[in-house]
C-alpha positions in Angstrom: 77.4 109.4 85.4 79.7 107.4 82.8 83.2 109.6 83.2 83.8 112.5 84.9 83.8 116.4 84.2 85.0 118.7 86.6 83.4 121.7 87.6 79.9 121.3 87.2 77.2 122.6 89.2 76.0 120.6 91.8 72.8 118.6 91.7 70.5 117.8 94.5 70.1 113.7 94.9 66.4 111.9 94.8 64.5 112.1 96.5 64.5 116.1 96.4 62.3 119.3 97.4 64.2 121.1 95.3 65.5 121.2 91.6 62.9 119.1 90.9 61.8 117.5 86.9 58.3 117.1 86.8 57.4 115.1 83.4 53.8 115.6 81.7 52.3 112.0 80.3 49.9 113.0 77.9 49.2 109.4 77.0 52.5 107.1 76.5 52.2 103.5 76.3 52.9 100.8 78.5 55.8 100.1 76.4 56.9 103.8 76.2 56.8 104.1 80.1 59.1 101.3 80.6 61.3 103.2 77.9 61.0 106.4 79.5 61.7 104.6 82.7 65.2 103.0 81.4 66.4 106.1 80.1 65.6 109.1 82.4 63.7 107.9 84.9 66.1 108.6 87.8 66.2 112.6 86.4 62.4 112.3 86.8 60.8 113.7 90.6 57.4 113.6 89.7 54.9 112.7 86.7 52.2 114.3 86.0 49.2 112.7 83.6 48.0 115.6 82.2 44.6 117.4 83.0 42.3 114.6 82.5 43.5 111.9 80.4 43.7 109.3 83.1 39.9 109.1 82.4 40.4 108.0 78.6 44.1 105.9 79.4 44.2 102.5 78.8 45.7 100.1 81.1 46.0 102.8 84.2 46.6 100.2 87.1 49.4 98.9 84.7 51.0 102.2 84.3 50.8 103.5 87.7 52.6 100.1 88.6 55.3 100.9 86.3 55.9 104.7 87.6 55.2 103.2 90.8 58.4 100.1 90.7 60.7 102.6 89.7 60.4 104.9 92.4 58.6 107.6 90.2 55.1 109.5 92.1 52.1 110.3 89.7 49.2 112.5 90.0 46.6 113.0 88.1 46.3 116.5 86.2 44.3 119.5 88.0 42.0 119.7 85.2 40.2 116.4 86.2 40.6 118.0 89.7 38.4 121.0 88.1 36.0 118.4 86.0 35.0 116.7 89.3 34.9 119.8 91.6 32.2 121.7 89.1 29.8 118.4 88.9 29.7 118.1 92.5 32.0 115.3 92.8 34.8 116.1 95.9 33.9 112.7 97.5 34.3 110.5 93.8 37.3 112.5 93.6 38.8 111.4 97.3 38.0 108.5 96.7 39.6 107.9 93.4 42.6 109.0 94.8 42.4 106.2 97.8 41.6 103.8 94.4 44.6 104.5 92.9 46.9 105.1 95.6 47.9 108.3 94.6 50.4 110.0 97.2 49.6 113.6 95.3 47.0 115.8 94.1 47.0 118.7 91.7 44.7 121.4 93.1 43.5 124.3 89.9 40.9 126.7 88.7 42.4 127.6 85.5 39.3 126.2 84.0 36.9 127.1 86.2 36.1 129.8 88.8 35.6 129.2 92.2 36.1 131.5 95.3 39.5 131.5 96.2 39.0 131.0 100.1 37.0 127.6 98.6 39.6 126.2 96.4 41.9 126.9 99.7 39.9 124.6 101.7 39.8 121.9 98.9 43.5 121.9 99.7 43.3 122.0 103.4 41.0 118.8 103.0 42.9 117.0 100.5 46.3 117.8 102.6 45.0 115.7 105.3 44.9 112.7 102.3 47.7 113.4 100.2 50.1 115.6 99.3 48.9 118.8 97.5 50.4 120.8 94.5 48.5 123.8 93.7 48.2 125.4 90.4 47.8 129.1 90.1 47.1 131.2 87.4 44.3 130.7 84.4 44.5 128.9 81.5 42.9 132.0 79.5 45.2 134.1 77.6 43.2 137.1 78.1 43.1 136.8 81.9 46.7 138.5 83.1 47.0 138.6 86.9 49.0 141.8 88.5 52.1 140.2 90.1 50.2 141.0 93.6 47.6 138.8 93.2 50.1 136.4 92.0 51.8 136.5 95.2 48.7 136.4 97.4 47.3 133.6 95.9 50.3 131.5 96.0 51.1 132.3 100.0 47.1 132.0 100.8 47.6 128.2 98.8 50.9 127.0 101.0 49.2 128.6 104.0 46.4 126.2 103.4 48.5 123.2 102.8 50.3 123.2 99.9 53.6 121.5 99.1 54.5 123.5 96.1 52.7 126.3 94.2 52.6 125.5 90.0 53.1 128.5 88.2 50.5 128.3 85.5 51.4 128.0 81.5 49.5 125.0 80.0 51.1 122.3 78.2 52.5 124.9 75.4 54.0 128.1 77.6 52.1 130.3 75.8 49.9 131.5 79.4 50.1 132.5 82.4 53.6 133.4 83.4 54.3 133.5 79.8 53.1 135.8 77.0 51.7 134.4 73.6 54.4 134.3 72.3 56.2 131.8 75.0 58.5 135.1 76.2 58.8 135.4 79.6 57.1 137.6 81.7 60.5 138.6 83.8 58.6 141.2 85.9 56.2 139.0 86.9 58.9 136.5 87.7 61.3 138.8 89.6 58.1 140.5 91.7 56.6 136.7 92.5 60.5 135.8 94.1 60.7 138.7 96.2 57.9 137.2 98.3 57.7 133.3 97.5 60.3 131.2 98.3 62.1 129.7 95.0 61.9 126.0 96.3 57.9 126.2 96.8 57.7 126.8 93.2 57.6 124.5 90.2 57.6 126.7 86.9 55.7 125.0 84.1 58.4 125.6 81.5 57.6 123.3 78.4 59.9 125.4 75.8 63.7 124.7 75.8 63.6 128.7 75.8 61.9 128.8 79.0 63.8 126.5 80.6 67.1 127.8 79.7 65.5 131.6 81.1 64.9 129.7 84.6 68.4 128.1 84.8 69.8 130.9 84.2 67.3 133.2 87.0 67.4 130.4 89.7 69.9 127.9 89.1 70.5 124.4 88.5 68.2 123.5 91.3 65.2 125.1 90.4 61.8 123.3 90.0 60.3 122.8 86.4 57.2 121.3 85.2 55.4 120.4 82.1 58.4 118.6 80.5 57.9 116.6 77.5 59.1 112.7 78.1 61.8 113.4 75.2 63.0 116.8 76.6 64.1 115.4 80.5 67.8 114.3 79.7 68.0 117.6 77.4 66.7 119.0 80.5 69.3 117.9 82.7 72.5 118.7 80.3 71.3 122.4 80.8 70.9 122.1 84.1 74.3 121.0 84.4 75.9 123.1 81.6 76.7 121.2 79.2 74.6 122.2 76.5 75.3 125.2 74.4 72.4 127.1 75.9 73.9 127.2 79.5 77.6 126.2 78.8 79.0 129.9 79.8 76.8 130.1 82.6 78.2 128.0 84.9 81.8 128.2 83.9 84.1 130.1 86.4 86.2 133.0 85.5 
């Protein structure tokens, strides 16, 4: 840091299981990446390139290379995951993982349905390759899941192999463990983290809202996903509180 304040939460240190960033790239340039890089790359765990637009990105050995010399893991969305998985493709898909030396997959079926048991032994096969992430919840607004299921599905995914469960919300927060309208849904919240351990969870919380909601729940050290490149330092003032939003929070007395 470049002076000191006194009293501020205390961060975990890269690399980290918990209180972790993970940034979406929905496309940035070469030149954007190294700019990203330079200025919050070491608040950045994990980036994710969302669902499948590592098909359609230009210069993709030159990015991961980039991500990859500053220390930074990528994995492909779960969507291409999904895209792959429903034309028959699992092998194309391991093996595009061994192409790219990825060190993590994203594991979903917010697109598409599949038995749960099979989308559990996707993960036990791909947990003997890399290291899974598993998304649960849909990516349909009209499909709300009782805070049970919720549950079951995220202990049946770590069970399987699983290094975090994703808490489903899209790239806007407006599903999932959201309403519409990007408000919380704190029951759902407060019932999932009576069963599930916090630090197995990343919560995709796009929304400054959202974020601040989470802080405020779990701490500085909980995990968040689906954070816009722009929105990682913001990210980390809150986390700290030194940003309006979480300023009181963390003060003493």
């Amino acid at each position: 840091m470049n002076y000191t304040i006194n009293n501020l939460p205390e961060r975990t240190q890269k690399p980290r299981n918990n209180g972790m960033t993970m940034m979406m790239d929905k496309g940035l340039s070469l030149r954007q990446v190294d700019d990203f890089i330079e200025v919050a790359g070491s608040y950045t765990d994990i980036v994710k390139l969302g669902w499948a637009t590592s098909y359609v990105t230009p210069n993709l050995d030159e990015k991961l290379n980039l991500y990859s010399d500053a220390g930074i893991p990528v994995y492909f969305g779960g969507t291409l995951f999904e895209a792959m998985i429903v034309r028959g493709q699992f092998d194309d898909y391991c093996r595009l993982l061994d192409k790219y030396q990825l060190q993590y997959a994203e594991v979903s079926d917010g697109s598409i349905e599949i038995a749960h048991e099979e989308k559990c032994e996707y993960i036990r096969k791909l947990a003997k390759q890399v290291t899974v992430i598993s998304e649960v919840g849909s990516k349909d607004v009209q499909k709300i899941f009782a805070p049970y299921k919720w549950i079951n599905l995220m202990r049946a995914e770590i069970e399987a192999g699983s290094w975090k469960v994703i808490a489903e919300a899209r790239e806007s927060g407006n599903v999932g463990i959201y309403r519409d309208s990007g408000e919380v849904r704190q029951g759902l919240v407060d019932e999932i983290l009576t069963q599930i351990p916090a630090e197995t969870i990343i919560w995709e919380a796009p929304q400054k809202a959202q974020q601040v909601w989470f802080i405020k729940l779990i701490g500085a050290n909980v995990n968040l996903g689906n954070i816009a490149p722009a929105d990682v330092i913001p990210l980390e003032t809150l986390r700290l509180g030194i940003r309006s939003d979480t300023f009181d929070h963390f003060l003493e007395g």
